[in-house]
C-alpha positions in Angstrom: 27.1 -4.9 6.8 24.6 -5.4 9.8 21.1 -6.4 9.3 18.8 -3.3 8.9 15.4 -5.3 10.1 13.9 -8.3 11.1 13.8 -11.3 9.0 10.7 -12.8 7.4 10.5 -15.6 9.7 11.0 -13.3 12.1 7.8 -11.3 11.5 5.8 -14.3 11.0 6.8 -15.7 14.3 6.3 -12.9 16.2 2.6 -11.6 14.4 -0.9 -12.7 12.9 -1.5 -11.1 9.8 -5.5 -10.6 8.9 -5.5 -8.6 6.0 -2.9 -7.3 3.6 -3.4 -4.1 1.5 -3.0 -3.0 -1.7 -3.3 -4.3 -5.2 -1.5 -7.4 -5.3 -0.1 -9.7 -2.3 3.5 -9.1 -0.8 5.9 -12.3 -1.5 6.1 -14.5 1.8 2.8 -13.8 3.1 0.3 -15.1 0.2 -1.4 -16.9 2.5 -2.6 -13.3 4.1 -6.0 -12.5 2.0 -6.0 -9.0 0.0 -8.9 -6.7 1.6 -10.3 -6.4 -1.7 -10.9 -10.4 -1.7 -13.1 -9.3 1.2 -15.3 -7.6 -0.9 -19.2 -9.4 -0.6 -20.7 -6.8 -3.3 -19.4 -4.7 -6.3 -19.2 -1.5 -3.4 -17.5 -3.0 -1.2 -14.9 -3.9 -3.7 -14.9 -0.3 -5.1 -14.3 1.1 -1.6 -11.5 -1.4 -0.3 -9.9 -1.1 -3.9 -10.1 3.0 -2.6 -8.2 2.1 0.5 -5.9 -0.2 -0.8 -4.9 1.7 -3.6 -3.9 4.8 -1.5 -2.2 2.7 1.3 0.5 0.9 -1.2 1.5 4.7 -2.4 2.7 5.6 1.2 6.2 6.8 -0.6 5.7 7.7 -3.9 8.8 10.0 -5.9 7.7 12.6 -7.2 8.7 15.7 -9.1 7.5 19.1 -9.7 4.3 19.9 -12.1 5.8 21.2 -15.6 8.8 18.9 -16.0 8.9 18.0 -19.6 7.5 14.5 -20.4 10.9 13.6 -22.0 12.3 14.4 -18.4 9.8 12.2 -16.8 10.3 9.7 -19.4 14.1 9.6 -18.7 13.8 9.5 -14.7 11.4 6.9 -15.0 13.7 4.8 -17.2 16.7 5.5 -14.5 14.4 4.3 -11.6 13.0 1.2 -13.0 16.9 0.3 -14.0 17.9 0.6 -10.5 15.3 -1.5 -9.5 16.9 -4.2 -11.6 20.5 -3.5 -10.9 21.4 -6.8 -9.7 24.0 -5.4 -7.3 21.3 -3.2 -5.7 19.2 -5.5 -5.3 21.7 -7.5 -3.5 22.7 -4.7 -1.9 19.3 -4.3 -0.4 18.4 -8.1 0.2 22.3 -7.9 2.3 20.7 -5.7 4.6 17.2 -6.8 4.7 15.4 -4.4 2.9 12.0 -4.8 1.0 11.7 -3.3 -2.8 8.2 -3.9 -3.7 8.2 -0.1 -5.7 5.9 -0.2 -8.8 6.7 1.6 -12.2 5.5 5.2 -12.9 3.0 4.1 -15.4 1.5 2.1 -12.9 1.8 4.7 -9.9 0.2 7.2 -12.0 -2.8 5.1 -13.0 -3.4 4.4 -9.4 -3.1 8.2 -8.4 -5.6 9.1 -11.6 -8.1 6.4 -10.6 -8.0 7.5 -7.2 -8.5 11.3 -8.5 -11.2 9.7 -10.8 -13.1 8.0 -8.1 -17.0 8.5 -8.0 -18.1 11.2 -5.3 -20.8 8.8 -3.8 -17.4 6.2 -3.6 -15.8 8.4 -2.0 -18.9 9.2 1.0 -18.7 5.5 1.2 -15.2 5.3 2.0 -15.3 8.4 4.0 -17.9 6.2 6.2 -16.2 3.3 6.1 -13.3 4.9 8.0 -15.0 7.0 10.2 -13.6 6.5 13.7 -16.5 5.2 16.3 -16.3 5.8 19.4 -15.1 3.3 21.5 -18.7 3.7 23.9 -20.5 2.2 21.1 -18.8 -0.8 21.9 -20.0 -2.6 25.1 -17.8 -3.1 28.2 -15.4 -0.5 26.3 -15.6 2.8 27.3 -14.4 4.5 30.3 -14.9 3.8 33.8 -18.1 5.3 34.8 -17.5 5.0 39.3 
């Protein structure tokens, strides 16, 4: 089976990592500092723990609203035993592929925290990734002849 991406060494070769996100660091590239090791105050840390939090749920599963708890229960158990299929996992490591997915307890306490997260937080964050404008940086902007 052909190689689905590039390598670790790869990557590393080819790119200088600054910042990782999310809540814990991705194998290979602990060296790379967590943006909420960033953090200089306790807001700070509550706003990149924001960010970081809803960047590592870029592709959650999900079901429907009403789908009986045993259900959930039952396609959570399925899941988290694929995950530790050893065939799949070799499988996946054969062609290169990257299964970092967490466990649906700990998806859904993310997603309630973030739900849960303070209104003035959330102003901060919304600040925090406003987009400037690039003529607020000097030497910048547009061409002005």
């Amino acid at each position: 089976m052909a190689r689905m991406g590039p390598t670790t060494a790869e990557v590393l070769s080819k790119y200088n990592f600054i910042i990782q996100t999310g809540p814990r660091k991705i194998p290979a590239f602990e060296s790379v500092p967590l943006l909420r090791e960033l953090a200089k105050n306790e807001d700070e840390q509550r706003i990149f723990d924001f960010i970081s939090n809803a960047a590592a749920m870029a592709r959650p599963l999900v079901t429907n609203a009403g789908v009986p708890t045993e259900r959930v229960a039952a396609l959570r158990r399925a899941f988290d035993a694929t995950l530790a299929d050893p065939a799949f996992l070799e499988d996946a490591a054969r062609q290169n592929l990257e299964i970092g997915a967490k466990s649906g307890e700990e998806l859904q306490r993310m997603v309630t925290g973030l739900i849960e997260t303070p209104a003035a937080v959330l102003e901060q964050v919304r600040r925090a990734i406003q987009i400037k404008s690039a003529e607020a940086i000097r030497g910048t902007g547009p061409s002005r002849e």
